[in-house]
Backbone as JSON, one array per atom type, in Angstrom:
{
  "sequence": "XXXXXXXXXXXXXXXXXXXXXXXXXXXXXXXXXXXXXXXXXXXXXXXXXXXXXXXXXXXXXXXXXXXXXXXXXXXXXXXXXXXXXXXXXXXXXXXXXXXXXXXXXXXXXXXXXXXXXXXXXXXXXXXXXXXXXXXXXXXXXXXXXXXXXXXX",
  "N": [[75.11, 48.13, -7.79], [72.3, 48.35, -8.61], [72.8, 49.91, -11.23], [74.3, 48.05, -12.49], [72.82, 45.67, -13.16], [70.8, 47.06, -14.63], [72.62, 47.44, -17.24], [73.0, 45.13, -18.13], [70.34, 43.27, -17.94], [68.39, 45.44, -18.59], [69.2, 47.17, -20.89], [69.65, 45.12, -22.59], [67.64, 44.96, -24.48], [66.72, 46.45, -25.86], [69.04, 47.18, -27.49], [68.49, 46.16, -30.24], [66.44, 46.97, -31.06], [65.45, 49.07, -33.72], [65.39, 52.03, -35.05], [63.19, 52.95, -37.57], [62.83, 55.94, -40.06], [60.51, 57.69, -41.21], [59.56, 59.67, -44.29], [59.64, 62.37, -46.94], [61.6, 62.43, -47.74], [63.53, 60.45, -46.59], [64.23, 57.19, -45.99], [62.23, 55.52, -45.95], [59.22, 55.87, -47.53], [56.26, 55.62, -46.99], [54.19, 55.39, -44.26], [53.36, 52.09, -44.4], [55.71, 50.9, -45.66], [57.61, 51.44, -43.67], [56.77, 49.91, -41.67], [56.51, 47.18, -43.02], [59.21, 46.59, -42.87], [60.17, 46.38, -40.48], [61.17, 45.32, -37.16], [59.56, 43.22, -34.55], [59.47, 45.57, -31.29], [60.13, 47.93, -32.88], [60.73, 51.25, -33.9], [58.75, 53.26, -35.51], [59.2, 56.34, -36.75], [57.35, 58.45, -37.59], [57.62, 61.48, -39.91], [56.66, 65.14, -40.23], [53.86, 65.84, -42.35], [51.6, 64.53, -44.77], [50.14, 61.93, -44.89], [47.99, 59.28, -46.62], [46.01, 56.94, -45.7], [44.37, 53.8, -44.78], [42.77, 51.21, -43.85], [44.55, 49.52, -42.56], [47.06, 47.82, -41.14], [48.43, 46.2, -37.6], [50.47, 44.42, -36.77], [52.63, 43.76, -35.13], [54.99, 44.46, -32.09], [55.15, 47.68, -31.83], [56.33, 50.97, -31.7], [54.56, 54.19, -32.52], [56.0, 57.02, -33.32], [55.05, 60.61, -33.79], [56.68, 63.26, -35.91], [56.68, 66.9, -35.42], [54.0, 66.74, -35.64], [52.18, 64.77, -37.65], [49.86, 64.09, -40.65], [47.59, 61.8, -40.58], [45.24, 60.73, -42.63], [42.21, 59.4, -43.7], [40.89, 57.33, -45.97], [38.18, 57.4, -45.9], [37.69, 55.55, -44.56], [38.24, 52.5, -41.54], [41.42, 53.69, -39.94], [43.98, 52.56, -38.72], [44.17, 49.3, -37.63], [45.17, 47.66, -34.48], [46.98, 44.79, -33.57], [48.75, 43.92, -31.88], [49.75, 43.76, -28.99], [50.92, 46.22, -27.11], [51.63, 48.03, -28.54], [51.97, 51.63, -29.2], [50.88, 54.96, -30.02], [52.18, 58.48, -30.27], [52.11, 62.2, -30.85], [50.75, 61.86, -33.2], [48.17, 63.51, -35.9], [44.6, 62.28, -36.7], [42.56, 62.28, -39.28], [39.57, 62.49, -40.63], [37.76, 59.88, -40.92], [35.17, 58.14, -41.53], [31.82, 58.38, -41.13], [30.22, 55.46, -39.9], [27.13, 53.1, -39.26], [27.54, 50.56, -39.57], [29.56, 49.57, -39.77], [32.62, 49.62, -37.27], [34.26, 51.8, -37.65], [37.35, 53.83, -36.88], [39.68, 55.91, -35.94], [42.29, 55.01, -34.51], [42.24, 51.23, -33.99], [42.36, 48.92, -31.53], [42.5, 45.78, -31.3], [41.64, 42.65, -29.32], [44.0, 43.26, -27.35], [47.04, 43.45, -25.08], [47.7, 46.06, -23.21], [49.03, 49.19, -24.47], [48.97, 51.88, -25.97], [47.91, 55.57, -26.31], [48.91, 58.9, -26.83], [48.9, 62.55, -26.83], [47.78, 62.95, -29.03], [46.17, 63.98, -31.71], [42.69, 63.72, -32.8], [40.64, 64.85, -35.67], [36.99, 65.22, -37.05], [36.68, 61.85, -37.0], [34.97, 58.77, -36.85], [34.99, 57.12, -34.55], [37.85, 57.92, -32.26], [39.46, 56.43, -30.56], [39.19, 52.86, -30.25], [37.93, 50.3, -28.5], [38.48, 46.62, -28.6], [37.9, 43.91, -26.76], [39.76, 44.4, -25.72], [42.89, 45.0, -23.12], [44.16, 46.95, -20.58], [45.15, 49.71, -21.86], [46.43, 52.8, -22.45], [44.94, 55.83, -22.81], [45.46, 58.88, -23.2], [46.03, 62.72, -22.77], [44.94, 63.74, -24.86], [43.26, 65.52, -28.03], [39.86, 65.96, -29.05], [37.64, 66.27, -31.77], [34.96, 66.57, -33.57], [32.16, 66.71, -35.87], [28.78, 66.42, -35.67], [27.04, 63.63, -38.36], [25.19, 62.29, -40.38], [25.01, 58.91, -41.3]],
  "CA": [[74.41, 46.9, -8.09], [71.59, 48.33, -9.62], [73.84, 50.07, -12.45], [75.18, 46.21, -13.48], [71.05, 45.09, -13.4], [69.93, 48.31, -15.5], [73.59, 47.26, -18.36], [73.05, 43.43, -17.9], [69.67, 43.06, -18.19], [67.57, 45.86, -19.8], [69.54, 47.77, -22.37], [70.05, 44.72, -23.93], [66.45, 44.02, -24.53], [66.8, 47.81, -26.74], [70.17, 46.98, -28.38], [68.66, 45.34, -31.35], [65.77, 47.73, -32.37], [65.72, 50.31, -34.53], [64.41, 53.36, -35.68], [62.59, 53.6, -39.24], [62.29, 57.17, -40.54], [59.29, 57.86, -42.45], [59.39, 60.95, -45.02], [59.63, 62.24, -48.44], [63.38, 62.47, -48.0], [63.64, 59.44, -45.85], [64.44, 55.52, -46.78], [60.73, 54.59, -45.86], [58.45, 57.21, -47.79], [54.64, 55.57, -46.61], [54.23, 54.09, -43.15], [53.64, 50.76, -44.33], [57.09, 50.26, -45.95], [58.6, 51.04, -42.38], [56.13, 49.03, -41.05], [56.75, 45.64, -43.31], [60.42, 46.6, -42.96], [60.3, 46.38, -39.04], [60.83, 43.72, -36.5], [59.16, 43.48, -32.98], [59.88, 46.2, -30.71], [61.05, 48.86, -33.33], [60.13, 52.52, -33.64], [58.72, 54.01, -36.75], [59.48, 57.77, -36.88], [57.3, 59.93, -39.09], [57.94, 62.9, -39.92], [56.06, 65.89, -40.9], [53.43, 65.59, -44.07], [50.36, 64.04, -45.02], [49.77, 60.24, -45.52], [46.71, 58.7, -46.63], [45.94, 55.21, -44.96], [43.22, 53.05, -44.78], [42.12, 49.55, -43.31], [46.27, 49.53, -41.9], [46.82, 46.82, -39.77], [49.63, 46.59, -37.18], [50.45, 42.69, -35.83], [54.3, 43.03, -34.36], [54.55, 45.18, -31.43], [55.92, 49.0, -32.43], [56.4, 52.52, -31.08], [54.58, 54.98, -33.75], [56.22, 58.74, -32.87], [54.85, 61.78, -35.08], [57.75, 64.34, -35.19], [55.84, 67.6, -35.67], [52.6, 66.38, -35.8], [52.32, 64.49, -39.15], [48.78, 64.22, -39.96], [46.92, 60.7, -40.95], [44.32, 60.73, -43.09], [41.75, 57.79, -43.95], [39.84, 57.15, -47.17], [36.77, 56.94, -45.19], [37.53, 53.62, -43.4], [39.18, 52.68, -40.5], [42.93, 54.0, -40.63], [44.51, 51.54, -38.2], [43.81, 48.44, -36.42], [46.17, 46.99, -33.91], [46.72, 43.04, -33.41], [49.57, 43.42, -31.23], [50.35, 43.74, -27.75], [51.97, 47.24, -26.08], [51.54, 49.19, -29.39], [51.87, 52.82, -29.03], [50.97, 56.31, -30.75], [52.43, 59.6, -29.97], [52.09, 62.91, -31.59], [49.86, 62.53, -34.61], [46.6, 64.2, -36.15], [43.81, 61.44, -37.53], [41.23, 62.77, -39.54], [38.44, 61.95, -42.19], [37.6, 58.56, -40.34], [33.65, 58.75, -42.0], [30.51, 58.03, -40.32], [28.9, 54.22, -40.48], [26.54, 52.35, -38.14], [27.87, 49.63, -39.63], [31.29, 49.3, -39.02], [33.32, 50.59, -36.45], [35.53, 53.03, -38.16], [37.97, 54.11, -36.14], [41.31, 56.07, -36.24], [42.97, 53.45, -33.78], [41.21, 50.28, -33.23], [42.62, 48.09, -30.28], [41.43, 44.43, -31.14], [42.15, 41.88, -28.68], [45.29, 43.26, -27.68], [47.11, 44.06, -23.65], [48.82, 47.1, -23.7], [48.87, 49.89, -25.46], [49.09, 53.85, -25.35], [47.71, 56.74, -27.49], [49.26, 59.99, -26.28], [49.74, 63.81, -27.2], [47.25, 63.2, -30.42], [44.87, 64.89, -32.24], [41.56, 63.34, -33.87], [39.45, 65.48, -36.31], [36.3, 63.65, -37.75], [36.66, 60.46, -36.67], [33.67, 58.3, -36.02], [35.33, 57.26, -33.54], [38.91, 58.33, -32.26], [40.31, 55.3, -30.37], [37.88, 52.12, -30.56], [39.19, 49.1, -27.88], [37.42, 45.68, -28.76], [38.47, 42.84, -25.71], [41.81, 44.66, -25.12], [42.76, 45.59, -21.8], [45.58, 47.87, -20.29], [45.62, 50.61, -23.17], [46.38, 53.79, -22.08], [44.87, 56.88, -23.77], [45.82, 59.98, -22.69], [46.37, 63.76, -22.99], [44.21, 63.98, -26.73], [42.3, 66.24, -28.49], [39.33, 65.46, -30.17], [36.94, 66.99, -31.84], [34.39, 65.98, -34.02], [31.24, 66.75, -36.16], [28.09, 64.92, -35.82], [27.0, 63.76, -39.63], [24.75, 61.24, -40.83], [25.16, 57.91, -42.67]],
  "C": [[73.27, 47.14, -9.07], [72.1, 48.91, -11.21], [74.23, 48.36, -13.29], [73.57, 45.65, -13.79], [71.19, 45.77, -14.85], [71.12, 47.49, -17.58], [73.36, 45.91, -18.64], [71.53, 42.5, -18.78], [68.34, 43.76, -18.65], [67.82, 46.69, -20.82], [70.23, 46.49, -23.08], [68.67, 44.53, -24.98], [66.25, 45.77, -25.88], [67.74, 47.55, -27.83], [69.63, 46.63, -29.62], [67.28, 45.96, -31.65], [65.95, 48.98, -32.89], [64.45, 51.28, -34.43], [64.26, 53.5, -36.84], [62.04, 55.15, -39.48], [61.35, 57.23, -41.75], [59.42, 59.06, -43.06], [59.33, 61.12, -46.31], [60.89, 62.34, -48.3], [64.07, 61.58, -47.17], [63.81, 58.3, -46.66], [63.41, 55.2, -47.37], [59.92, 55.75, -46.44], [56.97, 57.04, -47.68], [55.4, 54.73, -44.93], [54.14, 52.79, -43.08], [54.79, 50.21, -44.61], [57.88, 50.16, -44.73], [58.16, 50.05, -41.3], [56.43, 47.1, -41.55], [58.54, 45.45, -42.9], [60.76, 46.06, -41.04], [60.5, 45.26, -38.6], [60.06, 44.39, -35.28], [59.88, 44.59, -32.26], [60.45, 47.63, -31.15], [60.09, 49.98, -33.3], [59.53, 53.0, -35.0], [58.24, 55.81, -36.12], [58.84, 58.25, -38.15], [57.58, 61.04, -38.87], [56.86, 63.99, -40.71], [55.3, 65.99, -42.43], [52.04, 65.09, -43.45], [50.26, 62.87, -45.53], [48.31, 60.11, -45.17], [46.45, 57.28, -46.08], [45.02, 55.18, -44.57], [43.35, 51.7, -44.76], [44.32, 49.06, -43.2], [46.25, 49.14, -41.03], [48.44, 46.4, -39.23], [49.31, 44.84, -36.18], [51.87, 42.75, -35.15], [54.2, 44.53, -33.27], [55.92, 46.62, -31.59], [55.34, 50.04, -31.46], [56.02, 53.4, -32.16], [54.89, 56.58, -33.23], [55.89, 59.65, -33.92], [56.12, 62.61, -34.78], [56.68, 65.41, -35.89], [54.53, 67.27, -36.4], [52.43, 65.85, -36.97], [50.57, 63.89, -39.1], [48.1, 62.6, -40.95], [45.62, 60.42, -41.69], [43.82, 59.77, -43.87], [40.7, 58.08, -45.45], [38.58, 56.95, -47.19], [36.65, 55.91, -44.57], [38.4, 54.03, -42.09], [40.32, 53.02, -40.81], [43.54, 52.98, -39.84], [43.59, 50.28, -37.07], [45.15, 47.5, -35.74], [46.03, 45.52, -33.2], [47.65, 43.03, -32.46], [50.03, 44.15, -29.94], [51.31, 45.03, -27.62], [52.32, 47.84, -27.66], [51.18, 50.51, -29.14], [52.19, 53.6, -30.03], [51.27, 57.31, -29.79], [52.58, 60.32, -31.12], [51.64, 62.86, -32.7], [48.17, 63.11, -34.47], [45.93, 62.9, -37.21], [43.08, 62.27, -37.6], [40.84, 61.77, -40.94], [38.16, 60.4, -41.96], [35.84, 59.2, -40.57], [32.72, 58.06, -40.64], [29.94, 56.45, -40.73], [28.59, 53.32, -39.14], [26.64, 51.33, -38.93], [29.05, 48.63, -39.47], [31.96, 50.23, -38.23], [34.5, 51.5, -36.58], [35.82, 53.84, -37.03], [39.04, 54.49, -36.56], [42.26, 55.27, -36.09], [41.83, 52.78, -33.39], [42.27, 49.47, -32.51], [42.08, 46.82, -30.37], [42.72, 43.21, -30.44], [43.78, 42.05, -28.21], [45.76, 43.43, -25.72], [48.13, 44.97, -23.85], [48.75, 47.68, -24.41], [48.62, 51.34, -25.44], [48.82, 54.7, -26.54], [47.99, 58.07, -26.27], [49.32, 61.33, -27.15], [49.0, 63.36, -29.24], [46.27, 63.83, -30.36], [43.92, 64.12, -32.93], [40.32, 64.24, -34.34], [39.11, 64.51, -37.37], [36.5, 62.97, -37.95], [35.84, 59.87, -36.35], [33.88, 57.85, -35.0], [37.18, 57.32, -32.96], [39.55, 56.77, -31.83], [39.03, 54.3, -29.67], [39.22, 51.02, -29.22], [38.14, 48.26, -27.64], [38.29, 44.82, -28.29], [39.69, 43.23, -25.95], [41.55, 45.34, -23.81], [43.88, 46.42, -21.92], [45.79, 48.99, -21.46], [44.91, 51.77, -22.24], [46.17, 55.05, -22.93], [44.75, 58.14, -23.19], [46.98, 61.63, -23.27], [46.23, 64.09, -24.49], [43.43, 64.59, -27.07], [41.66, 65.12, -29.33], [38.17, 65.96, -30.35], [36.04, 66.14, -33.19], [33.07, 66.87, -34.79], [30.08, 65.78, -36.59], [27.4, 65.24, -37.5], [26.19, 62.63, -39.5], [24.79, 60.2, -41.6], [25.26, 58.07, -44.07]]
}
């Protein structure tokens, strides 16, 4: 009985997203192309390298997986902010997220969102690693982070 549940009613709710590969030898070769390319629920897969990204904003709700650690690096701003509901990171490295008491630069920001998971990452210099403004339920866990303090 539960076998006919599990086929019936939640691998269909999977059937219909995908997986975007991010790389230099991939379809999608920045995270935003697999990102505009996406629908609700899909996965973007990077892969190994170095992307630059800044003020990267995430509104449909995605799975971001690093495959060997791929590492994120910001132009001095925030690198992501998330608008949408049960967004999750695994396996990357953010760095170069600068210093300002004026805005909340952040690797991941969390705005208004429920749900949501940072796992199995790394943040070097980040002003702050994972920022969560009126979101609830976001799970952050098992992350390095390290930091140097710097001035404005």
């Amino acid at each position: 009985m539960i076998r006919v549940f599990v086929l019936l009613f939640i691998l269909p709710a999977f059937a219909f997203a995908k997986v975007r590969h991010v790389g230099a030898k991939n379809t999608y070769k920045t995270i935003q192309s697999a990102v505009n390319a996406a629908q609700p629920k899909d996965t973007i897969l990077v892969n190994a390298g170095n992307y630059v990204v800044s003020k990267f904003t995430v509104s449909k709700r995605l799975t971001f997986i690093g495959k060997n650690r791929p590492t994120i690096t910001s132009k001095g701003e925030r690198i992501i902010e998330v608008l949408a509901d049960s967004t999750s990171f695994y396996g990357f490295k953010f760095t170069g997220v600068a210093t300002s008491y004026v805005n909340d630069n952040s690797a991941i920001k969390f705005n208004k969102t429920n749900g949501g998971r940072v796992e199995n990452c790394r943040f070097d210099t980040c002003f702050f690693a994972v920022y969560m403004a009126h979101s609830v339920n976001i799970t952050v866990h098992n992350n390095t982070i390290r930091s140097v303090y710097t001035n404005e």
